[in-house]
C-alpha positions as CSV (number, residue, x, y, z in Angstrom):
1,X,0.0,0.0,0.0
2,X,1.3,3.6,-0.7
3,X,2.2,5.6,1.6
4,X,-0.6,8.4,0.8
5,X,-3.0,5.1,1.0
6,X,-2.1,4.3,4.4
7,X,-2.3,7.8,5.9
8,X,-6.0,7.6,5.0
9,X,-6.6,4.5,5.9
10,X,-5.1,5.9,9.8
11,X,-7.4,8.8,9.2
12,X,-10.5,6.1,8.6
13,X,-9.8,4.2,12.3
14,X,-10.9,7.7,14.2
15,X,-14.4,7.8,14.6
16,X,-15.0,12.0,13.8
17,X,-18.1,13.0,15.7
18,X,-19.9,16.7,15.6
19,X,-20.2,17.8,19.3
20,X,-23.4,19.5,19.5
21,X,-25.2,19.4,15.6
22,X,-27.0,22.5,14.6
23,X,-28.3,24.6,11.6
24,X,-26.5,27.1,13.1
25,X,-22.9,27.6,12.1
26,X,-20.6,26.7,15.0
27,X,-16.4,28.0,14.3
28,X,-13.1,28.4,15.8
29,X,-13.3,25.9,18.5
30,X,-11.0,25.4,21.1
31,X,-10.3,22.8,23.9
32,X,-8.8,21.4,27.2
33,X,-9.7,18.2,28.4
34,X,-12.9,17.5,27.8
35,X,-14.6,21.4,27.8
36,X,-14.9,22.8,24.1
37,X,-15.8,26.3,23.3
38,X,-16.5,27.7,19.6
39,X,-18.6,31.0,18.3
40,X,-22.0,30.1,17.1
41,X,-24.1,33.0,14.5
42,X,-27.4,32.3,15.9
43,X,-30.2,32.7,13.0
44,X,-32.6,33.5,15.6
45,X,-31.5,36.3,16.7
46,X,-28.5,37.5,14.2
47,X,-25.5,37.4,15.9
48,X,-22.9,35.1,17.4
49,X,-22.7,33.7,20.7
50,X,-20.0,31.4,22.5
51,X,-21.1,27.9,23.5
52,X,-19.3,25.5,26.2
53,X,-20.1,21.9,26.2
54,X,-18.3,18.8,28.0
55,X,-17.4,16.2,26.0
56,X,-18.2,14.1,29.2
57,X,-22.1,14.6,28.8
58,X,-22.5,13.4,25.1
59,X,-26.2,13.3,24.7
60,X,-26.3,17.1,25.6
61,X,-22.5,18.5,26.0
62,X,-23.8,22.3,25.6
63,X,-24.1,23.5,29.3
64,X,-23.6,26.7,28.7
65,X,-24.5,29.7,25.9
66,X,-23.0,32.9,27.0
67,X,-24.2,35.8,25.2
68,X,-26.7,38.8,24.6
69,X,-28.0,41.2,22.1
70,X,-24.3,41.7,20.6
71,X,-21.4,39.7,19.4
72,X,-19.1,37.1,21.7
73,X,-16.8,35.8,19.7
74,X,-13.0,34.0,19.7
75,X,-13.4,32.0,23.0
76,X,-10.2,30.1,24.9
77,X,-10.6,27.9,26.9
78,X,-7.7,26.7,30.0
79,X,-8.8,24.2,32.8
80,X,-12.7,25.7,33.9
81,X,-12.6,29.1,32.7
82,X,-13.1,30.5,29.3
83,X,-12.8,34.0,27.8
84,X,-14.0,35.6,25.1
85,X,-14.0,39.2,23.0
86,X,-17.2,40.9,23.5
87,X,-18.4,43.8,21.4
88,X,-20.3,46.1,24.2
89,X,-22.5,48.9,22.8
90,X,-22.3,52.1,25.1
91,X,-23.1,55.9,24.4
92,X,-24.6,54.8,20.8
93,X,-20.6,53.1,19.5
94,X,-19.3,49.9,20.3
95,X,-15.6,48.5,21.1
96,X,-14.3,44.6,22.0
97,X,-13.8,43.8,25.1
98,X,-12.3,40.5,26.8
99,X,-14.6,38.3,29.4
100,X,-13.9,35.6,32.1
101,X,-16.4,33.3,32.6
102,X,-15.5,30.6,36.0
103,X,-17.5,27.4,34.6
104,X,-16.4,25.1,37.9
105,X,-20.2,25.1,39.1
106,X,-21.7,23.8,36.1
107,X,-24.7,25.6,37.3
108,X,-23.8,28.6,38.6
109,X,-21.3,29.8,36.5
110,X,-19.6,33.2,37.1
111,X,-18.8,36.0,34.6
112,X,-16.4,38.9,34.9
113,X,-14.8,41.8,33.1
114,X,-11.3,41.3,31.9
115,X,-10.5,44.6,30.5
116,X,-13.0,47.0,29.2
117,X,-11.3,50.2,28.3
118,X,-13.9,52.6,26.2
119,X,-13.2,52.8,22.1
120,X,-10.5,50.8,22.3
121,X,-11.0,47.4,20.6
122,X,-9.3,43.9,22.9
123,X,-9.2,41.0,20.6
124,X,-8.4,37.2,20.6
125,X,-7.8,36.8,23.7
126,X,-5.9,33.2,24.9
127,X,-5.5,32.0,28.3
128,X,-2.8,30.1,30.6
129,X,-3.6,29.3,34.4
130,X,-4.2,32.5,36.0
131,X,-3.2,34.5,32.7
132,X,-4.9,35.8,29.6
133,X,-3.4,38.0,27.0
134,X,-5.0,39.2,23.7
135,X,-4.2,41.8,21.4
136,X,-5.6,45.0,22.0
137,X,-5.7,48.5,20.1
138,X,-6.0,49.5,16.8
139,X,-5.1,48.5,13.1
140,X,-1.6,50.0,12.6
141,X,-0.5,50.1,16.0
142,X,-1.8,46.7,17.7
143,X,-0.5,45.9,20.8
144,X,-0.1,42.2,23.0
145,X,-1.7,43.2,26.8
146,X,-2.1,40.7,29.8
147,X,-3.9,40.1,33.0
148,X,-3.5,38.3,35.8
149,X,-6.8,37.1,36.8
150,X,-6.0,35.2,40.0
151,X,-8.8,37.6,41.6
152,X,-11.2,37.7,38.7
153,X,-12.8,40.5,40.1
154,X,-10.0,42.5,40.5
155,X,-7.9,41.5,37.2
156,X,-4.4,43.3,37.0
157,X,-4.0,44.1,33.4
158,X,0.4,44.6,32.6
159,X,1.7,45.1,29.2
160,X,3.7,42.3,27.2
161,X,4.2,43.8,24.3
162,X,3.9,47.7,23.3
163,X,5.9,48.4,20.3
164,X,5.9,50.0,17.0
165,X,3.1,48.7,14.1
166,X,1.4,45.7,14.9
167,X,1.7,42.2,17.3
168,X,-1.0,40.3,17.3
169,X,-2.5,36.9,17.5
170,X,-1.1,35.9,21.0
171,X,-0.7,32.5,22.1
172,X,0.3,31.6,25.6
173,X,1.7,28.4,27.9
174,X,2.1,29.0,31.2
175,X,5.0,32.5,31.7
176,X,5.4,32.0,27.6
177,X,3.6,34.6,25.6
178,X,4.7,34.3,21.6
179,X,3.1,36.5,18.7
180,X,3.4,37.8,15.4
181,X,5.2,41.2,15.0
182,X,5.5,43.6,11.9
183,X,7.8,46.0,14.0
184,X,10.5,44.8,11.0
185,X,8.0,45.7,8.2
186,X,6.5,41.9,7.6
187,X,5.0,39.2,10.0
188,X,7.8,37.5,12.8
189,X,7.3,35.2,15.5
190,X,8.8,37.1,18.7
191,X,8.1,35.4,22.1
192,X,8.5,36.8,25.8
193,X,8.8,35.4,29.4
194,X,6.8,37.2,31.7
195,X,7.4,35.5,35.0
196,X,8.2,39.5,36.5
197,X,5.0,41.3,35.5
198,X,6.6,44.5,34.8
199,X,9.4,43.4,33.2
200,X,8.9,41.3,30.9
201,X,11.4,39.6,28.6
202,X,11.3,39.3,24.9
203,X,13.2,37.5,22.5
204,X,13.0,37.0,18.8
205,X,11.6,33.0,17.6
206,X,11.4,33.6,13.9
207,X,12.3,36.9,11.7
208,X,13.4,35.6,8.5
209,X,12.3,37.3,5.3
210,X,8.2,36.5,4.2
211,X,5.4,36.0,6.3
212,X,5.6,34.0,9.9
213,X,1.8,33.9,11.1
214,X,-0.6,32.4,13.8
215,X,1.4,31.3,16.2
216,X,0.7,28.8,19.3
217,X,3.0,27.3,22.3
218,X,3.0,24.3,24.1
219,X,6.0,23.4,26.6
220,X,9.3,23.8,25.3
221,X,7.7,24.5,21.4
222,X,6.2,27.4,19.5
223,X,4.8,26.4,15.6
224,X,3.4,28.8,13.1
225,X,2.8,28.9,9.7
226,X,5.7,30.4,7.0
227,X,5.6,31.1,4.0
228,X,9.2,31.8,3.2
229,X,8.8,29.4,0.2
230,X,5.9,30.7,-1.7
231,X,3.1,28.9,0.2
232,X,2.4,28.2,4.0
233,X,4.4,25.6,5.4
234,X,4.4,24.6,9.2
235,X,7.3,25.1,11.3
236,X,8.3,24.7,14.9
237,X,11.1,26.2,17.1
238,X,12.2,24.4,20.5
239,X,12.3,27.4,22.5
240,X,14.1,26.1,25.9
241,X,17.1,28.0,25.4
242,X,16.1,30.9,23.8
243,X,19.8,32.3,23.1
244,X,20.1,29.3,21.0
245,X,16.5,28.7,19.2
246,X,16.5,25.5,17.4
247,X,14.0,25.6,14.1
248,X,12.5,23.0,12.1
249,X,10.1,22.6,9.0
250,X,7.1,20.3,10.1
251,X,5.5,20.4,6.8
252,X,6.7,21.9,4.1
253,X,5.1,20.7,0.6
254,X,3.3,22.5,-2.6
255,X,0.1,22.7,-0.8
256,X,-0.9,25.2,1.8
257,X,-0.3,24.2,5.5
258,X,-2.4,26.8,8.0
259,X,-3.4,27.3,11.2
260,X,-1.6,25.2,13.6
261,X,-2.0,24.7,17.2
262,X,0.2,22.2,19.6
263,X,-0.5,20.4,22.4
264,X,2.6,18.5,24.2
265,X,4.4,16.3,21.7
266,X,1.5,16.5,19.2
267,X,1.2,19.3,16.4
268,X,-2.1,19.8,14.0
269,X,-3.2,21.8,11.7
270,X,-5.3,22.4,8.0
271,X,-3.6,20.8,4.9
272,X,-5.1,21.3,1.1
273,X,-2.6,18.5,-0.6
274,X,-5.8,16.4,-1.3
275,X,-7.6,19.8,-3.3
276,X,-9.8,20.3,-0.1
277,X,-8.9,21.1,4.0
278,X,-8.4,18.3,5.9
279,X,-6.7,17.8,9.6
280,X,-2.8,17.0,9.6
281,X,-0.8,15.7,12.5
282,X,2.8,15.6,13.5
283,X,4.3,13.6,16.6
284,X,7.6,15.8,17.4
285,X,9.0,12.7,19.4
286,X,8.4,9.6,16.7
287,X,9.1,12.7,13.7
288,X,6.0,11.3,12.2
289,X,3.0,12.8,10.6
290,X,-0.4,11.4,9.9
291,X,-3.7,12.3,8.3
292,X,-6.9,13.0,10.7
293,X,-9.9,13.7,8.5
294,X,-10.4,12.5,4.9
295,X,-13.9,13.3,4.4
296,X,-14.2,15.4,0.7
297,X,-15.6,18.3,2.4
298,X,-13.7,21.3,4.5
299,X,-12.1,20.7,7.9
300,X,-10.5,23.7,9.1
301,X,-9.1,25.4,12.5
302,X,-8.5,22.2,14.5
303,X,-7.4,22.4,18.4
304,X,-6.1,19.7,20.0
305,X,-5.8,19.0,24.4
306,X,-4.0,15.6,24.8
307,X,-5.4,12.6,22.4
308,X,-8.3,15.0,21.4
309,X,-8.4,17.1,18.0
310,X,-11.5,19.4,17.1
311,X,-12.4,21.4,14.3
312,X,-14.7,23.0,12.1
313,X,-16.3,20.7,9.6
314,X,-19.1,21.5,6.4
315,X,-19.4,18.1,5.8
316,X,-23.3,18.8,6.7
317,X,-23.6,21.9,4.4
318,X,-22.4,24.4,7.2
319,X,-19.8,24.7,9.4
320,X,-20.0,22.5,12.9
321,X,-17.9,21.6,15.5
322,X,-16.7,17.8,15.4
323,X,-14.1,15.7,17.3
324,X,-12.0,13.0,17.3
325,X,-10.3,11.0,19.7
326,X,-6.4,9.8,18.5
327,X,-6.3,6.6,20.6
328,X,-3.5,4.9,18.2
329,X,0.5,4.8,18.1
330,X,0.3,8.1,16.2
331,X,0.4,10.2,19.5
332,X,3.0,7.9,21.4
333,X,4.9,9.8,24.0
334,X,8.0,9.2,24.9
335,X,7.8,8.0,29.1
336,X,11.5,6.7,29.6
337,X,14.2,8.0,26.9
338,X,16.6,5.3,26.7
339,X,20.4,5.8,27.0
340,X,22.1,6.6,23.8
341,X,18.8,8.0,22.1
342,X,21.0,10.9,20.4
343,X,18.2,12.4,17.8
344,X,15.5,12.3,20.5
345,X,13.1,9.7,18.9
346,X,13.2,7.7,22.2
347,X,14.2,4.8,20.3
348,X,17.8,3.7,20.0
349,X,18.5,2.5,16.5
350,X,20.7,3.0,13.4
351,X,20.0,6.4,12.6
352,X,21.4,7.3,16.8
353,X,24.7,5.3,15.5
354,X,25.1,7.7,12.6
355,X,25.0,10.7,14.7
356,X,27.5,9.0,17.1
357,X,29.9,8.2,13.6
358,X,29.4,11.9,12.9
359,X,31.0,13.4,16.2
360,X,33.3,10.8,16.8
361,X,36.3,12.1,19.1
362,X,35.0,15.4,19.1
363,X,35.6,17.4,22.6
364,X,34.6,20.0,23.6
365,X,37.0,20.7,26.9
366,X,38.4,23.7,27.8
367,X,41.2,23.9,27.8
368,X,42.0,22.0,24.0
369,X,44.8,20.4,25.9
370,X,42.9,18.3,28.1
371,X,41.3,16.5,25.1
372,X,42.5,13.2,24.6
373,X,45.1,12.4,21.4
374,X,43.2,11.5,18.4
C-alpha cells in the first residue's frame, strides 16, 4: 500500500463525531480536556454567541450559551474558565472587550470583566492558568496586553508587548507569551517570558524574510505557519534555550499548510494537498506525521488538548464543530528516553549510531589540551 494510502486508511480508524449538531454555524473551537468552546451565529437572533459543552455529557454537552444582544466571539478555553471578545455597545458606539467566565459550578457559573477600556478594541484573547493576553488596540499600532486574573474580580491588566506597528494573534503556555510582530516591516514570530509582570522579557523566535503567522505554544515549542517558500508551510522552534532557538520545518510541501495549534508532543493543523482542507498531524517525538480527517468536504481550525483534536467541519452543508479522539501509536509519548537516544526519537536504532559516527572524538574541553590524542 502507498504511503498516501495508508495515511487515509489511519485517518478512517478515528471515529469523527460533531459535538453538538445545529443549523447554526458553529467556528473556531478550542479545547482542554474535555470542555470545548467555539462562536455560534445564531439565525434566531443574528448574531454570534460562544457555547461551552463537556465532552463528558454526550447526549447534551452544551451546558452553557454565554451571550446577549451583541457579538461574543473568539473563545479560549484553560482548565474551567473561558474567555471571550465581547463587542459592548455604550453611548450609541461599540468596542471589543475580553470576558472571564469561571464554569467550575456547572450551574452557577460566574462571569467577569477582563479589561474594558472605552473605544479601544481587545481582541483574541488566549488564556494560561491565571493568565490571559489578547491583542488590544487598533489597526496600525496593535499591541499584545495581559492580566493576571488570580482575583477575577480584581484583574491586573500589565503590558507584554507595546511596540511599534502591529503584534497580534497571541498565544500563551504558562510565563510563555509568543506573537506575530510587523515592527521589521513583515510578520515574525517574537516570544516573551513574563514570569516578572513588569518586566517582561522578549526574545526574537522567527524573523526571516516572508510572512511567519498564527502562532501557538506548548512546553518547550512554538509552531506557526511560514511562507518563506511561496506557500504556508508549518514550522516549529524548541524554545528552551532561547539564546540558541532551534527551528525545524514540520511540513513543508506544494500545498498550503495553515493554522496550527500544539499540544505537548503533538502538532495539527489544516492541509489542502488532497484539493480540499483536511486535519494533519505531526508527533515531534516519533518525527512522524499522519492524516486525521479524509472526508471530501472542509475541515478547518482544529485544536487539539491531549489525544483529542477538534475542528470546524461543512461536511453537513455548514460549518459544525466535530471531534476526534487519536487513541493509536500516532500520538506515542515518549515516558522513559533510553540511553544513547541521540536524535530524541526515544528509540535507539541506526539512525542514533550515525549521529554517534558523525561526532566521533569530538571534545569540547576547555582547555584544548585536556582532550585526549586522536
Amino acid at each position: 500500500m502507498a504511503p498516501e494510502s495508508l495515511r487515509a486508511a489511519d485517518a478512517a480508524k478515528w471515529a469523527a463525531f460533531g459535538v453538538s449538531p445545529s443549523t447554526d454555524d458553529q467556528e473556531l473551537p478550542d479545547i482542554y480536556n474535555n470542555i470545548i468552546v467555539w462562536q455560534q451565529f445564531v439565525a434566531e437572533f443574528g448574531d454570534y454567541d460562544v457555547y461551552v459543552a463537556d465532552l463528558n455529557s454526550p447526549g447534551d454537552p452544551v451546558f452553557l450559551v454565554l451571550g446577549d444582544a451583541n457579538d461574543q466571539k473568539s473563545p479560549a478555553v484553560d482548565e474551567n474558565t473561558v474567555v471571550w471578545q465581547d463587542f459592548v455597545v455604550s453611548g450609541g458606539s461599540g468596542d471589543w472587550d475580553v470576558r472571564l467566565a469561571d464554569v467550575t459550578d456547572r450551574a452557577d457559573p460566574k462571569a467577569w470583566v477582563v479589561s474594558d477600556i472605552v473605544n479601544i478594541d481587545e481582541q483574541y484573547p488566549a488564556i494560561s492558568g491565571n493568565i490571559v493576553v489578547w491583542q488590544d488596540g487598533a489597526e496600525g499600532d496593535f499591541n499584545i496586553y495581559g492580566a493576571d486574573v488570580t482575583d477575577p474580580a480584581n484583574p491586573l491588566e500589565f503590558s507584554i508587548a507595546n511596540f511599534e506597528h502591529d503584534q497580534q494573534a497571541p498565544a500563551i503556555y504558562r510565563t510563555t507569551v509568543v506573537w506575530q510582530d510587523n515592527y521589521f516591516g513583515d510578520a515574525d514570530i517574537l516570544g516573551g517570558d513574563i514570569w516578572q509582570r513588569d518586566k517582561p522579557t522578549d526574545f526574537a523566535i522567527s524573523v526571516v524574510e516572508k510572512e511567519q503567522q498564527n502562532p501557538a505554544v506548548s512546553g518547550a515549542y512554538v509552531v506557526w505557519q511560514d511562507n518563506y517558500f511561496g506557500d504556508f508551510d508549518i514550522y516549529a522552534a524548541d524554545i528552551s534555550n532561547p539564546a540558541a532557538i532551534r527551528e525545524s520545518a514540520i511540513a513543508a510541501r506544494s500545498s498550503m499548510q495553515i493554522n496550527p495549534d500544539i499540544d505537548g508532543n503533538i502538532v495539527v493543523w489544516q492541509d489542502d494537498k488532497n484539493g480540499n482542507w483536511d486535519i494533519f498531524g505531526y508527533n515531534l517525538t516519533t518525527h512522524r506525521e499522519f492524516q486525521i480527517t479524509t472526508d471530501r468536504r472542509d475541515q478547518t481550525q482544529p485544536a487539539i488538548s491531549g489525544n483529542i483534536v477538534v475542528w470546524q467541519d461543512n461536511r453537513d452543508g455548514n460549518w459544525q464543530i466535530y471531534a476526534v479522539v487519536l487513541d493509536s501509536p500516532e500520538v506515542a509519548q515518549c515516558t522513559s528516553k533510553p540511553e544513547g537516544d541521540a536524535n530524541g526519537d526515544c528509540v535507539v536504532d541506526f539512525a542514533d549510531q550515525a549521529l554517534m559516527a558523525e561526532h566521533w572524538l569530538e571534545c569540547g574541553l576547555d582547555p584544548q589540551e585536556a582532550c585526549p590524542p586522536l
